[in-house]
N, C-alpha and C positions, 0 to 999 in steps of 0.2 A: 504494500500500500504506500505509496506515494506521500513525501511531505512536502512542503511548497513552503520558501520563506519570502514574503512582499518585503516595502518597506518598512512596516509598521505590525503586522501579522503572523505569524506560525499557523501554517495550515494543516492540523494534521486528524488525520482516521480515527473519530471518536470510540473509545473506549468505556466498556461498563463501568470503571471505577470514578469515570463523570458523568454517570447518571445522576447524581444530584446536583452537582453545577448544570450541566444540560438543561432538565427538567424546571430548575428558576429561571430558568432563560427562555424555554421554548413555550412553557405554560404561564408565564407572565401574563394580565390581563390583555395590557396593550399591547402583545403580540398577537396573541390566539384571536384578537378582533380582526384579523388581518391574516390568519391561516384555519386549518384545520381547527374543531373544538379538542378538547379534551375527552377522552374517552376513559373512565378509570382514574386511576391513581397516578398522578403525574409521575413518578419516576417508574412505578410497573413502563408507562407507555413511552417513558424515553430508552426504558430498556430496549423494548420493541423496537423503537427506531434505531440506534445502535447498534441492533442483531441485521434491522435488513439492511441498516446502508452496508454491515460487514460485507452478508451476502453478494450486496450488489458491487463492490470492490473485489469479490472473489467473484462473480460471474461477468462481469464486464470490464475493470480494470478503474474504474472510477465509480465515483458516489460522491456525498457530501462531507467537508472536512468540517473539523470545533474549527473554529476562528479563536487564536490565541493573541491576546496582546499580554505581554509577558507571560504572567503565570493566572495569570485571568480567563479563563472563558468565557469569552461574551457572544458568541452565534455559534449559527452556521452557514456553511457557504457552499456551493458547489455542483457538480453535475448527478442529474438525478435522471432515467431513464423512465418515462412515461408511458404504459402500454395502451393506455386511450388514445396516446394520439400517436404510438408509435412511432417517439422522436425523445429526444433530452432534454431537459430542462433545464437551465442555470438557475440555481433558487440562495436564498440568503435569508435570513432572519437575527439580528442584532437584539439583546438584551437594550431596554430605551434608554439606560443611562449613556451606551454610546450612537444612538442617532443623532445624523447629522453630522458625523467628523470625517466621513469620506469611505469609515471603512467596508460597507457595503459594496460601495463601487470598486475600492482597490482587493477584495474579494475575489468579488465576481469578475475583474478583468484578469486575473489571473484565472480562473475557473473557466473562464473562456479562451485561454491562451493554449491552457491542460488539454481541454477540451478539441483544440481543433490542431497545435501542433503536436502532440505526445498519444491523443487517443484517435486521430484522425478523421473524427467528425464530420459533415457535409454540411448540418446546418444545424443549430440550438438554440432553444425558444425561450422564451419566458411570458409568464402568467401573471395577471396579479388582478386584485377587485378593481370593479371599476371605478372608485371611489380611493384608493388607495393612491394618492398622489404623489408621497416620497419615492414609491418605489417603482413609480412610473417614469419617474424624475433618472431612477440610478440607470433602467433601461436606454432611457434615449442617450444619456452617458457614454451607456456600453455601445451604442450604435446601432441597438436593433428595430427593427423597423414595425410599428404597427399594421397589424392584418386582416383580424377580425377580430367580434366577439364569439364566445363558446359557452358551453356547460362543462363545466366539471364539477363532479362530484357531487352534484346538488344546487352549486354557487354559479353567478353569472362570473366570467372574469375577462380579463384584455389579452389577446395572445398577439406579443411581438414575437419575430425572431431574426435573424443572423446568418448568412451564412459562410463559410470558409472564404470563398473568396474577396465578400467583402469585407471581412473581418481582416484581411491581410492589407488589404490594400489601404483601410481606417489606420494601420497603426501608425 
């Protein structure tokens, strides 16, 4: 499993023994307004996330990393494989003490970088509510282009995406 260092971040393959830093971060009110609800007992269900992004690092060669700024974990960051839409995701989620410092985007352009020169990707998408304005903000950022609206999951959301070639020639 792959670790990525940015300027500011350590990106590395979360581990059950931060399931409880994980779980104050992913099931934070002002997060979960903005993703999946909680299903359970927050750290039961960040165990669960942990096992599949394991999974999906051992079945595909990437998944989503902790976002470390020193010894802190405040997100997560990274490529997620979607079988509804039968493509990749770049997804992120910051604990709110650090929104707004940049590091979602310096994340995700690394996770986009992983993604198209080391995992060879064609094209990577991102989702978010329609309503969810910061993180629409990081998208146009990263250079992905708005497409349509969709259903997932139950939720209406915004689907940009990216693809390798233009992703190369943005940098």
């Amino acid at each position: 499993m792959t670790e990525i260092r940015t300027a500011r971040l350590m990106l590395k393959p979360l581990k059950p023994e931060n399931a409880v830093d994980y779980a104050a971060m992913r099931y934070h009110p002002e997060v979960t307004k903005w993703l999946m609800p909680l299903q359970g007992d927050p750290v039961e269900a960040a165990l669960g996330t942990i096992g599949r992004f394991a999974a999906q690092w051992a079945e595909r060669g990437y998944a989503p990393w902790a976002l470390w700024l020193g010894e802190r974990l405040i997100g997560h960051c990274g490529l997620n494989y979607v079988p509804e839409f039968e493509a990749t995701e770049v997804l992120w989620a910051l604990h709110p003490d650090y929104w707004r410092g940049g590091y979602a985007t310096e994340a995700a352009r690394a996770s986009l970088k992983f993604g198209f020169d080391d995992a060879g990707l064609a094209m990577i998408f991102a989702i978010t509510k329609p309503d969810n304005l910061a993180s629409q903000a990081v998208v146009k950022r990263l250079g992905l282009t708005y497409r349509k609206n969709v259903e997932y999951r139950g939720f209406e959301a915004r689907f940009f995406d990216i693809d390798r070639a233009t992703w190369q020639t943005s940098r």
